[in-house]
Every structure is written in structure tokens, then in C-alpha cells.
RODOLO-496816 format. One record per residue: residue in three letters; x, y, z of N, C-alpha, C, O in turn. Coordinates in steps of 0.02 Angstrom, whole numbers, plus 50000, padded with zeros to 5 digits. Example, Ala and Ser with C-alpha at 12.3 -4.5 7.8 and 13.67 -1.06 7.14 Angstrom:
residues 2
Ala506604971650390506154977550390506604983550390507124983450423
Ser506424988850354506844994750357506455000250394506705005750402
//
This chain:
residues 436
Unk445834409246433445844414146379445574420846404445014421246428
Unk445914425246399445604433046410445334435846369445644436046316
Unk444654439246373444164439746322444084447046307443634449546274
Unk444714450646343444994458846320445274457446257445064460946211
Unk445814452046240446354453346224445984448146131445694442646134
Unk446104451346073446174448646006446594441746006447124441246036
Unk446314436245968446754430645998447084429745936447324424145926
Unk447154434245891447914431645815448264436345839448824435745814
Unk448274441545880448594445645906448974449745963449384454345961
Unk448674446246010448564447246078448584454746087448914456446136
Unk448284460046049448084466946070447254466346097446844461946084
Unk447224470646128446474472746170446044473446100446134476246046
Unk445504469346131444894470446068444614477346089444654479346146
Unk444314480946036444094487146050443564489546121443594494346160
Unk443164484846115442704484246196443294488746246443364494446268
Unk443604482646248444094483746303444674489946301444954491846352
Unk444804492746234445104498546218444584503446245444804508446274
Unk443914502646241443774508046253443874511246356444034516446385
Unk443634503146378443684503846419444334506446474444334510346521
Unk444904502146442445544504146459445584514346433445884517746475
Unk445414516946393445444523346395445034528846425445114534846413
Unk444474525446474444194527046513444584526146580444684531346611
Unk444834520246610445074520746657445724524546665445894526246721
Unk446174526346602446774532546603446474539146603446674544446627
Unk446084538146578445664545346594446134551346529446374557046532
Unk446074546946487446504550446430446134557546394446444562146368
Unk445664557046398445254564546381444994565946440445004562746493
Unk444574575646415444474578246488445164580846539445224583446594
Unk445494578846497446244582546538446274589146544445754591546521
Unk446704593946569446664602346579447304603446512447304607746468
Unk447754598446524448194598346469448444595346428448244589646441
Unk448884594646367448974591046318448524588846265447944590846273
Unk448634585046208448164583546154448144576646141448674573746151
Unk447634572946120447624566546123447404565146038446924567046004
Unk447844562246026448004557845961447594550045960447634544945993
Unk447164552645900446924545845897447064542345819447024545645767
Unk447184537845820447464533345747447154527845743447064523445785
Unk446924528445667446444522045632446804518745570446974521045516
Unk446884512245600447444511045522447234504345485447194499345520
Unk447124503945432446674500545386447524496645343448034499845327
Unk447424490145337447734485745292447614487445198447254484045161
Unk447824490545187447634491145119447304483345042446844482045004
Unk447924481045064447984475445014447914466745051448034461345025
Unk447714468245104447304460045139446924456345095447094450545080
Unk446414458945072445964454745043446454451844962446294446444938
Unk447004456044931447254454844884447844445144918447974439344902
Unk447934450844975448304445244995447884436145016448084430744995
Unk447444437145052447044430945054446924428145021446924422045026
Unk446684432644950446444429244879447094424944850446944419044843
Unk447654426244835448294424544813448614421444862448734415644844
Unk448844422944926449294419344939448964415745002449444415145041
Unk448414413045033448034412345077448044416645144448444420645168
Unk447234413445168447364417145228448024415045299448264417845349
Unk448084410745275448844408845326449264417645333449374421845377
Unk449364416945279449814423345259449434429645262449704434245230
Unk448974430745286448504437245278448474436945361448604442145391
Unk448264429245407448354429845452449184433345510449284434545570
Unk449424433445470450224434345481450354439945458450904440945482
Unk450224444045429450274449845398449904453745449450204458745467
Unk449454452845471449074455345536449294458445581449274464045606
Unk449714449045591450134448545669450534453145656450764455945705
Unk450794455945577451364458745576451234468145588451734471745588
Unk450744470345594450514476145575450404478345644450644483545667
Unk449934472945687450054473145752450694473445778450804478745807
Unk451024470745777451704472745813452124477645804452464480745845
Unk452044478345714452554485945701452304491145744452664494745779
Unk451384491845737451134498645791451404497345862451484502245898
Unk451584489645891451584491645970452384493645972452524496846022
Unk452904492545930453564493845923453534501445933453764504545981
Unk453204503745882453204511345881452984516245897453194521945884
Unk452384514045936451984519445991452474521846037453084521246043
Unk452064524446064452394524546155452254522446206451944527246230
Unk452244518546244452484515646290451444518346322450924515246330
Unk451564522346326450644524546379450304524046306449984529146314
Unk450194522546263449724520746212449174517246226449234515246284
Unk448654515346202448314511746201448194508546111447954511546063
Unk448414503146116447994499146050447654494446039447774488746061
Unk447164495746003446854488545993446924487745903447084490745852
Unk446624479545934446394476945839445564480445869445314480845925
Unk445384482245816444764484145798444204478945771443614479145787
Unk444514473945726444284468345669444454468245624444764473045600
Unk444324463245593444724462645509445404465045505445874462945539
Unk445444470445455446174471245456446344480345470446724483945438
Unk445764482945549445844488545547445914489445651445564487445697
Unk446324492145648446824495045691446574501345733446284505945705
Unk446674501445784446444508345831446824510045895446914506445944
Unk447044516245884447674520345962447364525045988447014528745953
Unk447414525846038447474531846060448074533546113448324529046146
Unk448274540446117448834541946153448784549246194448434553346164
Unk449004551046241449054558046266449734559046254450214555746272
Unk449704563546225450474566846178450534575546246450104577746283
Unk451004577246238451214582446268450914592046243450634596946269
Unk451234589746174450814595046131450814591446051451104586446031
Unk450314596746010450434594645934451164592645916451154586445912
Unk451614594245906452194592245893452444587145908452864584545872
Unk452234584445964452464578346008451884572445968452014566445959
Unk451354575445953451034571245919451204570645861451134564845842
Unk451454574745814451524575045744452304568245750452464564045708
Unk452614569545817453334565745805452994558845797453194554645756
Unk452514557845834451954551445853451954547545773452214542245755
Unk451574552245737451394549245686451784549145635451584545545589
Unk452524553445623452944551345607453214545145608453224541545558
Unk453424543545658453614539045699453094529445659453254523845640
Unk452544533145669452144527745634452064527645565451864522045550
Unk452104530645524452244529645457452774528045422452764527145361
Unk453344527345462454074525245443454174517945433454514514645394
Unk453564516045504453544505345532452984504945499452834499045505
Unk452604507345469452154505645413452304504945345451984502445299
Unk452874507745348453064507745257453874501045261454464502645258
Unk453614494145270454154491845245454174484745218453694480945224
Unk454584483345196454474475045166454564468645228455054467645264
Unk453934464845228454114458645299454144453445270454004453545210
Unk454284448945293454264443245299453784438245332453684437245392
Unk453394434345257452734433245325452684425145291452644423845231
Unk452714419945352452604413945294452904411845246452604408845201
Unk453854413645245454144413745198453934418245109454134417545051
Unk453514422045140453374428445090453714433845092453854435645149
Unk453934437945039454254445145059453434450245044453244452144988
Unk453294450745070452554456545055452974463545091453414463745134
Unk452534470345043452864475245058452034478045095451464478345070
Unk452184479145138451744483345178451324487845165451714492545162
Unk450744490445152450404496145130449814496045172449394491645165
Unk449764500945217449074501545272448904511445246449254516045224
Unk448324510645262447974519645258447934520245323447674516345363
Unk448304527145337448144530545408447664534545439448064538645462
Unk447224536245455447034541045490447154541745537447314537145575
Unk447104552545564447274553645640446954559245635446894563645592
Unk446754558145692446424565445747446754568445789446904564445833
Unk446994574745802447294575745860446934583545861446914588245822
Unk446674581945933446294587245974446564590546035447184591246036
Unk446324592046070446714596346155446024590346197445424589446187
Unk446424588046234446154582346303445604586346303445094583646282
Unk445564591146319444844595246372444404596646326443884598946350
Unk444414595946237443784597646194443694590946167443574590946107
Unk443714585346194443474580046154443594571446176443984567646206
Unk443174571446149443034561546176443064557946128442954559546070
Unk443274550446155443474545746097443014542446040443234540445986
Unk442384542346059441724543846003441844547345949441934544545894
Unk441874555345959442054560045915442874559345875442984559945814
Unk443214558445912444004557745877444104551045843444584551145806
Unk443734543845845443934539745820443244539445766443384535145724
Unk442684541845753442584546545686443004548945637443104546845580
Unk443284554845673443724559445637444394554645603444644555245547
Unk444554550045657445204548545640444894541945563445194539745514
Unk444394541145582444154536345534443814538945469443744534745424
Unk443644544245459443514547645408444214548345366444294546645307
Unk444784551745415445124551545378445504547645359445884549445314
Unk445554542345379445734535745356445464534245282445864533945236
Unk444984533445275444344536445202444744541045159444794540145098
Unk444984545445185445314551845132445944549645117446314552845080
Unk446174542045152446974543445149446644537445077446784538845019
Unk446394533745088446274527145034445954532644960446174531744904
Unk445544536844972445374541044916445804542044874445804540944813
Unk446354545244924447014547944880447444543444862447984545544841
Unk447344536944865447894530944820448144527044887448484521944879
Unk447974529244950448224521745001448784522944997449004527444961
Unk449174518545040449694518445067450084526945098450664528045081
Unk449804530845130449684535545146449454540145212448844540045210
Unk449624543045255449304545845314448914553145293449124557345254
Unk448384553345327447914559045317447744563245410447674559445458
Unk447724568145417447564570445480446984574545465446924578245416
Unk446554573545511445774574045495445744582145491445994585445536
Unk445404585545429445524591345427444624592845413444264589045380
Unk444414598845445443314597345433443254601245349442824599645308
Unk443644605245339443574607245291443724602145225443304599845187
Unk444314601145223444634595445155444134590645151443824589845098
Unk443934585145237443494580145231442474581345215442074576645211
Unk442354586545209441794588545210441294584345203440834582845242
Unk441494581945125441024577345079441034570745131440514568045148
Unk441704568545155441894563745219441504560445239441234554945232
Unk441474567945290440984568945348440314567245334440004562945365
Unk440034571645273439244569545252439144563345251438724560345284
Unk439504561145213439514552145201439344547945249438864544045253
Unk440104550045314440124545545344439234545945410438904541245431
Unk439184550345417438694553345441437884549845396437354548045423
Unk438034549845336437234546145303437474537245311437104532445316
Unk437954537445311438144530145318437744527245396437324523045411
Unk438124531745426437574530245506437024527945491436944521845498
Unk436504531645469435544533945447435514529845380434934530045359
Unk435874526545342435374522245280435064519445306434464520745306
Unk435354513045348434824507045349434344509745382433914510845339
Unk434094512145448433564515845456433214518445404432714515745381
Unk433474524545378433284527445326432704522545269432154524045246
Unk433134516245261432644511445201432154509945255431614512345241
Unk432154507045305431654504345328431214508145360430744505345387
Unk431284515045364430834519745381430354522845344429884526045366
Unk430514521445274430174525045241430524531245208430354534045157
Unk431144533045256431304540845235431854541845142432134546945122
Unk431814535145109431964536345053431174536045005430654533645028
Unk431254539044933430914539644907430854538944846431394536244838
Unk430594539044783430754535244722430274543744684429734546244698
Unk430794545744638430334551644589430194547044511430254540944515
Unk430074549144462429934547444388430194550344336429774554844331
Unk430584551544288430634555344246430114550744186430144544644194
Unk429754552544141429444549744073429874550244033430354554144030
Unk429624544543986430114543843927429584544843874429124540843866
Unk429674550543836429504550943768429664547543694430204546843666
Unk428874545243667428934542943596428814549543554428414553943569
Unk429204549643505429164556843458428924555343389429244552243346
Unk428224558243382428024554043329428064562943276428234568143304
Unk427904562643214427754567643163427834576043201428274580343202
Unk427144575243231426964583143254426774581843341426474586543367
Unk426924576643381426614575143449427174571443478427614568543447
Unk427084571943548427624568243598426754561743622426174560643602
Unk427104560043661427034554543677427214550443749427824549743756
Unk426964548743784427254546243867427334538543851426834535143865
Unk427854535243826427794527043839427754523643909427334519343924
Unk428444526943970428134525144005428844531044058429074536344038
Unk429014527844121429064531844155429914527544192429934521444197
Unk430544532144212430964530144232430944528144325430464530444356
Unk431294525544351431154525544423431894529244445432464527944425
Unk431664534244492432494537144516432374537544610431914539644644
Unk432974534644626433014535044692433154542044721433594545944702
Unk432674543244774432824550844812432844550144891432484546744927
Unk433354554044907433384554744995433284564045005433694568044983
Unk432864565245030432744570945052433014572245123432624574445165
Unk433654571045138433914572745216433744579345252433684584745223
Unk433684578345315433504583545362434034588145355433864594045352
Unk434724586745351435214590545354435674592645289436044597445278
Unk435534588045259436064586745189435684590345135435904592845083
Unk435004590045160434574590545092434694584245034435144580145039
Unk434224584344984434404580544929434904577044912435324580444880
Unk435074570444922435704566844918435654564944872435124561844866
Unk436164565144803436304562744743436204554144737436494549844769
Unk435914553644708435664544844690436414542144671436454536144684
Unk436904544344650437594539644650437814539844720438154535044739
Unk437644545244768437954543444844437354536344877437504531544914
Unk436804537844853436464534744878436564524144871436464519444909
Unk436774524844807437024519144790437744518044820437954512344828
Unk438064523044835438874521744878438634518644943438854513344963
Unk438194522044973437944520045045437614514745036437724512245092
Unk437274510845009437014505345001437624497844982437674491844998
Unk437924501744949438694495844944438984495745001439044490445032
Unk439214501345024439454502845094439334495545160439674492045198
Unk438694496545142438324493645211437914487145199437604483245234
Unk438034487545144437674478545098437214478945115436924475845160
Unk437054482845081436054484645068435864484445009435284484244990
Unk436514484744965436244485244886435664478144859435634478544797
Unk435344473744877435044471644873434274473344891433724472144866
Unk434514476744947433754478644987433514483444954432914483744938
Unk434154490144933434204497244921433304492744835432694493544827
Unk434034487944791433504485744739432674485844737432284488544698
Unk432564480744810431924476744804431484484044843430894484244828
Unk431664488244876431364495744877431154499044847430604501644851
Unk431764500044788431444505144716431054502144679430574505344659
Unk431144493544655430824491144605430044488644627429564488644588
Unk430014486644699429354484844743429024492644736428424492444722
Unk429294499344742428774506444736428594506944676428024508644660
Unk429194505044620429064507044543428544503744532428044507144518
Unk428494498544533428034495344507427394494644528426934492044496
Unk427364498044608426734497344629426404505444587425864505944557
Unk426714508844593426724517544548426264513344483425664514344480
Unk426544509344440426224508544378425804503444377425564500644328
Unk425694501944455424784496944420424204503044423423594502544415
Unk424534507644436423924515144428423974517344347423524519244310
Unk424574516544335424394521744260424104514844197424074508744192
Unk423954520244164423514515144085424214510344079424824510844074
Unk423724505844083424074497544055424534497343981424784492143961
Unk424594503343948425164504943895425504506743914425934507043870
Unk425784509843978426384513243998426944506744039426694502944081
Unk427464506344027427854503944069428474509944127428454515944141
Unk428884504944145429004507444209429644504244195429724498344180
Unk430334511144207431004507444194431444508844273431344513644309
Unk431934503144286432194503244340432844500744331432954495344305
Unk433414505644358434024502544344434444498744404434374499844464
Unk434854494644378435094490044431435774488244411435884487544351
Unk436164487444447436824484344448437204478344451436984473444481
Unk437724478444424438084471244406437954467944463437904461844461
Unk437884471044517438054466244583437384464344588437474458944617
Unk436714464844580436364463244579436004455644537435714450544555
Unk436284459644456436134453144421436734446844433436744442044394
Unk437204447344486437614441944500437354438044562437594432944585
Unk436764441644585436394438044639436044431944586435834433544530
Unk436014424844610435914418444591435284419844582435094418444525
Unk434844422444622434224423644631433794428044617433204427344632
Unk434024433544583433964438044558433274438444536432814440744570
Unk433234436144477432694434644401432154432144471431564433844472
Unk432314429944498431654424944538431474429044579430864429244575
Unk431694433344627431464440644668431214445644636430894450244662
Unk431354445044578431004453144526430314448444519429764451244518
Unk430354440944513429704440544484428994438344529428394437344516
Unk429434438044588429004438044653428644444044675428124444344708
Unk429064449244648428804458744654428204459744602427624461544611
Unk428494458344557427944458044491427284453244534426714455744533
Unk427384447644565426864444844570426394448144620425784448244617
Unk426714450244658426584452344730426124460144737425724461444783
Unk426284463844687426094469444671425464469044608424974472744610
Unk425574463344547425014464144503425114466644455424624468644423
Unk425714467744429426074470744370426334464744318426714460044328
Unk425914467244249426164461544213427054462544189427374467544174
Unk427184457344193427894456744190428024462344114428404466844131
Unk427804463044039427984466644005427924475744016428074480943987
Unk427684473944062427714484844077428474484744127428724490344131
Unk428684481544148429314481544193430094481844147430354476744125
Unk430364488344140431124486544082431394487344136431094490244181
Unk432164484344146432584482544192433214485944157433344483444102
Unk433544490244173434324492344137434694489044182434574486844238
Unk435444489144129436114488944175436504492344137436464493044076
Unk437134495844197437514500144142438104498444113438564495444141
Unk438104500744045438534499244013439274496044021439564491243997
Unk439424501244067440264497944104440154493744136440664491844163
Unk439424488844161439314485344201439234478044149438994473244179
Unk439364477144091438714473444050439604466844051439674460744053
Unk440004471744047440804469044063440804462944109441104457844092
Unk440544463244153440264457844226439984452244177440044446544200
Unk439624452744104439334445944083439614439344090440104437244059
Unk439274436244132439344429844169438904425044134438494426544091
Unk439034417944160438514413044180438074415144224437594417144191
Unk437964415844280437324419344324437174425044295436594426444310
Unk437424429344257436994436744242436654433244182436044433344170
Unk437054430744152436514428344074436074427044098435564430244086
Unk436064420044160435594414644169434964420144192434424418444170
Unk434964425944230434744430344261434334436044207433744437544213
Unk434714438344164434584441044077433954435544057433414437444034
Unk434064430944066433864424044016433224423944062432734425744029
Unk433084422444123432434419544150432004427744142431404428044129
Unk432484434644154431614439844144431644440244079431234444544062
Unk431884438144036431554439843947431254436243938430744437943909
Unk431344427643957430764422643973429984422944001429454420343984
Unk430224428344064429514429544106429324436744042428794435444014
Unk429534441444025429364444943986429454451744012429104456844006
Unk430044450544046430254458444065430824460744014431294456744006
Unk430824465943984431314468543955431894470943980431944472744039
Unk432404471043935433094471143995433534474943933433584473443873
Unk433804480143968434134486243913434774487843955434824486944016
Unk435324490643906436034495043939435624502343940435154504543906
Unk436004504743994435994511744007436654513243995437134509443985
Unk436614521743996437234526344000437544523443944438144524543949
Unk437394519943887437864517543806438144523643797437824528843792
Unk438844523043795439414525843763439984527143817440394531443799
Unk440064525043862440434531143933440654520243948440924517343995
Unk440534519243921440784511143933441914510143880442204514843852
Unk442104504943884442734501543866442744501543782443244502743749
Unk442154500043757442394497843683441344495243678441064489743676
Unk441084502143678440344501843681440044497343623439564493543631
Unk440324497943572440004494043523440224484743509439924480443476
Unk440804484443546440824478143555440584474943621440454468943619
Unk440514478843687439824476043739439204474743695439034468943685
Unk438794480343666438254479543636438144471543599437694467543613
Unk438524470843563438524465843520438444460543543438034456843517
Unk438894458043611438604450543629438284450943724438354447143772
Unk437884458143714437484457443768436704456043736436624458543681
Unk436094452143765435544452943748434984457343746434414455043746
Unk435124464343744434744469143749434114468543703434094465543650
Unk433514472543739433044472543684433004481343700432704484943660
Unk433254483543748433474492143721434184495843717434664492043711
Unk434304501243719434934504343738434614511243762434064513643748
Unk435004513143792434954522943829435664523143802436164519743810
Unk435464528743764436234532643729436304538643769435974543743758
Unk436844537943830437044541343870437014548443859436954550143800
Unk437034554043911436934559643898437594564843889437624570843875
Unk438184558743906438664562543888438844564343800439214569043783
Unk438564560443760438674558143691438204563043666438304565243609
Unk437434566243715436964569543699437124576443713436874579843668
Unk437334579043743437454587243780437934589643738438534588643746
Unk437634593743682438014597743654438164595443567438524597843523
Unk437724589943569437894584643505437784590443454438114589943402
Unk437344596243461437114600043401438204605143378438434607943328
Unk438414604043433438954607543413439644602543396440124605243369
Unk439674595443413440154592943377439914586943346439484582843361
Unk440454587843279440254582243221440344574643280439874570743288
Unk440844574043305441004566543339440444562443382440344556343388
Unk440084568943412439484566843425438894563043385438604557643391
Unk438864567743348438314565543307438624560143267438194556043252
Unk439364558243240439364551343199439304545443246439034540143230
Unk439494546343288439244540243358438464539443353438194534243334
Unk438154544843371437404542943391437094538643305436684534043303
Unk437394541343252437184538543200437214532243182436854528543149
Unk437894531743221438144524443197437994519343265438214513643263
Unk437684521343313437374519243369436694515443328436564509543335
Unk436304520043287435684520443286435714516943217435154515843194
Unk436274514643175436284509743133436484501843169436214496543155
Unk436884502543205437004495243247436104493843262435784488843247
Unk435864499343292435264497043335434744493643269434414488643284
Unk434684496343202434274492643159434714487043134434334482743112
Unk435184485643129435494478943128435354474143172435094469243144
Unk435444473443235435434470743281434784467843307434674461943321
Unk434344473943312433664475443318433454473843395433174469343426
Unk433874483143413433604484643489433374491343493433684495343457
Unk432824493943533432574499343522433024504843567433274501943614
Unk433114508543566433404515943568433064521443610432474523043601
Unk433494524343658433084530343697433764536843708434164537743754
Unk433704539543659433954547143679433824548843775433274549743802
Unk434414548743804434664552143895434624558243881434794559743824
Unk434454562643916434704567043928434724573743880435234577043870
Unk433954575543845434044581643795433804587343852433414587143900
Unk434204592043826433744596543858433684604343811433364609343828
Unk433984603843764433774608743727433534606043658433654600143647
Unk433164610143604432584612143549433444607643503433494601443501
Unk433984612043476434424607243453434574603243469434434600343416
Unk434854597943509435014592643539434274587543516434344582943476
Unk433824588743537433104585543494433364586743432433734581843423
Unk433394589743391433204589443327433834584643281433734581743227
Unk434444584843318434894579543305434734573343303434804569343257
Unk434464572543370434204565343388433554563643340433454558343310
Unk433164569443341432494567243278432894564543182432684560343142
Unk433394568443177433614566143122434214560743100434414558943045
Unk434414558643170434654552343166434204545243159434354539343148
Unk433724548043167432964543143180432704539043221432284534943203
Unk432934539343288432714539143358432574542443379432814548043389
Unk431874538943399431244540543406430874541843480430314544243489
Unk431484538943547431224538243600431734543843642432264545643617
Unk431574545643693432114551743737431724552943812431174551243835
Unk432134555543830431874557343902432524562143910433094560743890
Unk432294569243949432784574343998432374580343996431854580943964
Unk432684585144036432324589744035432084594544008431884599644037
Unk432064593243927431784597643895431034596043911430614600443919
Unk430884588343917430204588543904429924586743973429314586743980
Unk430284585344016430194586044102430694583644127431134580544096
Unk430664585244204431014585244252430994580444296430434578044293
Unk431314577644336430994570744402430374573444413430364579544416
Unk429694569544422429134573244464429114566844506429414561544497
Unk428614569044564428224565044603427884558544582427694558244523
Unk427774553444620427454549344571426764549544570426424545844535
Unk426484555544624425824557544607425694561044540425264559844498
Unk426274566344541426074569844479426234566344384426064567944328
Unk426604561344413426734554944382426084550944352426004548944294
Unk425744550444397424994546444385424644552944338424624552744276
Unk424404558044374424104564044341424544563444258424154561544215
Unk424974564344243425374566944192425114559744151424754560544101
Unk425244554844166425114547744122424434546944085424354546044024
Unk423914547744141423344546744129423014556344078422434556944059
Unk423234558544075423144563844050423494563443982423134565343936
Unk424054561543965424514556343909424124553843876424024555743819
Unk423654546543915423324542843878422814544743828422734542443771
Unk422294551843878421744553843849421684558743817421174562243819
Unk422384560243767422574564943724422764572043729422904575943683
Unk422764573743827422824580343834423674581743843423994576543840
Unk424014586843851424654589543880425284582943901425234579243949
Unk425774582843856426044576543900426774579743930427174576443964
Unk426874586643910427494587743935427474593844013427084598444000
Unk427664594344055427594593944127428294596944133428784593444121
Unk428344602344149428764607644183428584608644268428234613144293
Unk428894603544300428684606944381428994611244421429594611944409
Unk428764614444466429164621544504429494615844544429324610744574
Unk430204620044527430764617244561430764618144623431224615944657
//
């Protein structure tokens, strides 16, 4: 057996691609441009699921061969793994390359025969094409792989040629994708607080405090907590990304007064971990936090996932005595029929339903009729997202009572988090404007 060569395929495993494009000496040339192509199976995993992997294995074979049909002849290809693909070629000029990838999107788009199946073909392309003398196969099978990324963005089945401007966001990505896992285990992510206010007569109030994930990059600056959660799916960390935020949150609130709790949100994929309920309560143990200061969200479009393991998972922390609430309510399928047969003992009424509620009626009959389900039902209620004097005063006369955004602060530190709580408790200042 030759241990270059992919054995469902007999193309060069990438090792050996690389090596073979070292010994042509395909970059570093004085002339021509070298084309590099990354080509991703679109619908494999659809296929394995349905028609087995027999037929997924064969579909492979088949993808492999259309590329070696249609290269050229001095190509280099390999299988990469799974169901993703890698060329490189020295083309003459751009044009000669553009015929290249012509050429390959024609034997990519067609119906085969695999296993007595008719399957119609659908792979995402990416390509790089540079001048030999500015670039190496490191850098171009990046590029060509980013844009491979842009071709699946735009609906798949599709070729993309790596452009720095169009791929920007791409690039950032693919680039923090490198640095997460480091990143978690270094320390270099970080957890801020927003408070959640009780609104009583004439006084606010600190119940307790939200947990939000932060990356302060050297280069990127501030990475948005939804990329941050992309990169953690990305790289199947979303578990770890979890037991990070909820292991800091909670160590944050064995400092503040024993009335404050501490909220942390988490995802379907999480509460579908078997084990779930039993790792949150190992954190709780581990840290010294009684299980009732700990609320746990999930979001709304997520509550859809209700399973046997998420209940069972729902079911053991309301047991141990952690509270467990939807976030983002309203931006969900048919919000008031999730609500109904999920077990919440809160809701967050999203901030899209909140921004601007003082100017349309549709708003405000939702939040009303939100906030009548919630005394029916009997789950408590937190206004997302106010940030202006009207928008409060809507929410005060619908008669929910709880909120958090930036009217009454901003993410802080979880130092200034502690300061702000304990200052809460002992009747002084509870609302906190920090310099941005």
C-alpha cells in the first residue's frame, strides 16, 4: 500500500501534495500564475444520512475523478479528507487559468451515477490565482479556502475566486478560527456583565447580573459574541466555549451579596449534551455557588430542539434549583406556542419587540399580550434591551417589572460589577454609565 496515495481514491493525500508541489517547484517561478483550487462536497453528509455511506463513499470516488478528467495533465491533486479536495496548477497566464476553472465547473455540475443512484452533483469552489514569484502554497490554499467559505455563503453549488476585499469578514474569521482554541485556554477570552434591573415605585434595583462573552483581539479588536460563538461551533469547542463562561460567571457571583444572581446563556447544542445538567452542577459545586443564584437561558428559536435529553436536562437543573428561562422571546417561529409547552420559570422579551415600542402600536400589543401569557402561565419577565426614558415607560405600564440595556448600563467589567452590586445592596447608586 502507498501511504502518498488516499485509499477510496487513489489521489495523493495532502502530506504528499504538498510535497509533490515542492519538488515541481510550482511557485517562486519568474513566470506565469499558479492556480490553486479547494473544492468542498456540498450535500455528503445529506447523502450518508439517506442513502448510506456506500453511496457517499462513491460519490467521492466520483468527484475525484471528474477533477482528474478535467485538470491538466501537470496538475497536482489531492483528497484533502472528508469530502474536500485540493489542486494546484501552473497556468501560463490569468486567462489560461480562468479557462482552468471553467473547465472545472462544467465536470462539477452534473448528474452521476453512483450505486445505482442518479445524484446530481453540487460541490463549492474556491480559487486563488496569483503570479508564481509572489506566493506560496500556505498562503494560496488559505485564500483558495476562504473562498470556498464565500462560495457556500452564497447558496453552494457555486465557484468563488478569492477576492481580499469581498472576503474581508472571510479572512477575519478564518484567521480567529486559527487563535480560538488557544485563545480559550490562554486566558485571552473574557466574560463582561450587564445588570438586570427590578423597577419598583420610585427606585431601580440590581437583582442580579447577565454573563457576556468578550474577545479583545490584538488585531480585530472586539469580536462580536455571535462570531465568537461561530468560532466555537466551527472548531467544537462549543462545549468548552460553555464550561468557560459559566465556571467565570459564577465564580464573579460568590463575591456579590447572596441576593444577586448571575444569568448565562447557552445553546440547543449544549442542552442536547446527555450530560449537561450534571457539568453545570459540578461548576456550581466546584466554585460554591448555591445552585438558586445561577439562571440558565436558551433561545427562543432554540427551545424548537425540545427533546427527551433537553427536557431530561431542563428537568435535573430546576430539580437542583437552577432556574432556566427563553431568551430573545419574540424573533422565534410561532413565540407564543414555544412558550407554552417549554418549562420556563422566566422569559427575556427580545429587544427587537423593545426598540422603538414607544412608536408602534404592534409592538406594544405583543409585549402586552406577552405579559398576560406570563401571569397565566406564571413565568417572570425581563424587558432586553431599553435604552431610552420612552421605551421604559411602555414597559413600566405594561407591568413588567424587570429590564436590562443601556439606558440603565452598559457591559462593565466584572470588577466594576462587584463595586456596582455591593453598592446596590447598601442602598447607594445602582445605575453605572461607564466611559466607553
Amino acid at each position: 500500500m502507498d501511504v502518498d496515495l488516499d485509499e477510496l481514491t487513489g489521489l495523493l493525500r495532502f502530506q504528499a501534495f504538498q510535497r509533490v508541489c515542492a519538488d515541481r517547484r510550482l511557485f517562486n517561478q519568474p513566470h506565469g500564475v499558479v492556480l490553486v483550487v479547494f473544492v468542498d462536497a456540498d450535500n455528503l453528509k445529506l447523502i450518508n444520512d439517506s442513502l448510506g455511506h456506500t453511496v457517499g463513499d462513491g460519490l467521492i470516488v466520483e468527484i475525484g475523478a471528474s477533477l482528474s478528467e478535467c485538470l491538466p495533465d501537470r496538475a497536482v491533486l489531492c483528497r484533502k479528507g472528508g469530502d474536500e479536495f485540493v489542486a494546484a496548477v501552473l497556468c501560463d497566464s490569468t486567462n489560461h487559468a480562468q479557462r482552468v476553472t471553467d473547465n472545472l465547473l462544467h465536470a462539477l455540475r452534473k448528474t452521476c451515477s453512483v450505486a445505482g443512484h442518479e445524484i446530481l452533483l453540487s460541490c463549492s469552489i474556491g480559487v486563488s490565482i496569483e503570479p508564481s514569484n509572489t506566493t506560496d502554497l500556505s498562503r494560496q490554499s488559505n485564500h483558495a479556502d476562504i473562498a470556498m467559505y464565500w462560495a457556500k455563503k452564497c447558496g453552494k453549488n457555486q465557484l468563488k475566486v478569492y477576492d481580499e476585499g469581498a472576503c474581508s469578514e472571510l479572512v477575519m474569521m478564518h484567521a480567529l478560527s486559527m487563535q480560538f482554541s488557544e485563545a480559550l485556554e490562554s486566558g485571552e477570552l473574557s466574560i463582561a456583565f450587564q445588570p438586570i434591573y427590578s423597577m419598583g415605585v420610585r427606585n431601580y434595583d440590581i437583582m442580579g447580573a447577565e454573563a457576556l462573552i468578550r474577545w479583545q483581539h490584538s488585531r480585530y479588536g472586539d469580536v462580536p459574541a455571535e462570531k465568537i460563538l461561530q468560532l466555537a461551533s466551527k472548531s467544537g469547542r462549543v462545549a468548552d466555549l460553555g464550561r468557560f463562561v459559566v465556571r467565570k460567571a459564577c465564580l464573579a457571583a460568590t463575591r456579590w451579596p447572596a441576593s444577586k444572581f448571575v444569568c448565562v446563556n447557552f445553546s440547543a447544542a449544549d442542552f442536547l449534551r446527555i450530560d449537561f445538567a450534571d457539568s453545570i452542577g459540578e461548576i456550581l459545586d466546584e466554585v460554591g455557588l448555591p445552585a438558586h443564584r445561577l439562571n440558565i437561558e436558551i433561545t427562543e428559536s432554540e427551545v424548537l430542539e425540545l427533546n427527551e435529553v433537553v427536557q431530561n436536562n431542563v428537568n435535573l437543573l430546576r430539580e437542583r434549583g437552577v432556574r432556566v428561562g427563553v431568551d430573545d422571546f419574540g424573533t422565534g417561529y410561532s413565540s407564543m406556542g414555544n412558550i407554552d409547552g417549554f418549562p420556563a420559570d422566566f422569559v427575556k422579551i427580545d429587544r427587537s419587540l423593545i426598540s422603538g415600542c414607544d412608536h408602534r402600536v404592534s409592538s406594544r400589543i405583543f409585549i402586552k399580550a406577552i405579559k398576560s401569557v406570563a401571569d397565566k402561565i406564571g413565568f417572570d419577565l425581563v424587558a432586553e434591551g431599553i435604552e431610552t426614558i420612552e421605551e421604559l415607560a411602555i414597559i413600566r405600564g405594561a407591568g413588567i417589572s424587570a429590564a436590562q440595556g443601556y439606558y440603565f448600563c452598559k457591559p462593565i467589567a466584572p470588577s466594576d460589577t462587584h463595586v456596582l452590586m455591593h453598592r446596590a445592596e447598601t442602598g447607594g447608586l445602582a445605575l453605572l454609565r461607564p466611559i466607553a
